[in-house]
N, C-alpha and C positions, 0 to 999 in steps of 0.2 A: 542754811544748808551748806552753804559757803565755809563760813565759821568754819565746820566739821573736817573738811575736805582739809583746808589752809587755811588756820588761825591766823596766821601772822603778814598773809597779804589785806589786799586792798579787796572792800567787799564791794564798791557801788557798783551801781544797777549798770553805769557808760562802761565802765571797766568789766566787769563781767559778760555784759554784751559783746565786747567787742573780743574779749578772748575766747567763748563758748558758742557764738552765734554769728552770723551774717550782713547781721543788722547794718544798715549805714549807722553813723553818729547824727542823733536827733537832739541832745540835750540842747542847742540853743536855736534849737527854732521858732521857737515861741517869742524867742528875747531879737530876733533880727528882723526889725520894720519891714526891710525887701520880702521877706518870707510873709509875716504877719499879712501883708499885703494879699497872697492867695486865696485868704479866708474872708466871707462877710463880715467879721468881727472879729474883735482880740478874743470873744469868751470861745468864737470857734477855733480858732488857732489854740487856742488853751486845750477844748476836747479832744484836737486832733494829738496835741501831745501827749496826753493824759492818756489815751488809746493805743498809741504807744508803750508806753511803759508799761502800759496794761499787760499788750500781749508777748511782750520782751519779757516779762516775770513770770506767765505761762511757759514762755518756750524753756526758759532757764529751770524754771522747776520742774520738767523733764529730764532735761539733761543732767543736772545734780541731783536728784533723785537714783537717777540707773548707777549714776558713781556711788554712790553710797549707799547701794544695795550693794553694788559688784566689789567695795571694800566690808561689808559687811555692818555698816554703819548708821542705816536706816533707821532701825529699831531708836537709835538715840533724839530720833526727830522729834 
């Protein structure tokens, strides 16, 4: 959807997030033992990230969706 909007920037999910959304920066939480530490396990630390991105690619295909209705651009999805 990104694509659509701005071909020629940057599409990932950190960068998108952080221009579109609220979000804190999560990408290395998974990867910093201190944090790791919070969870009973690395595979929960791994869900919790993964739950993450989950609901950051929800919120973001909200909001580029309405953009690209409101430039008329939808239909190309």
């Amino acid at each position: 959807m990104h694509h659509l909007l701005d071909p020629n920037d940057d599409h990932d999910l950190a960068y998108l997030a952080s221009i579109y959304t609220r979000e804190p920066y999560w990408k290395d939480t998974h990867k910093d033992p201190e944090k790791v530490k919070m969870y009973a396990s690395n595979i929960d630390a791994l869900y919790h990230y993964n739950g993450i991105d989950c609901c950051v690619e929800r919120e973001l295909f909200d909001i580029l969706s309405e953009k690209l209705v409101e430039i008329g651009l939808m239909e190309a999805t």
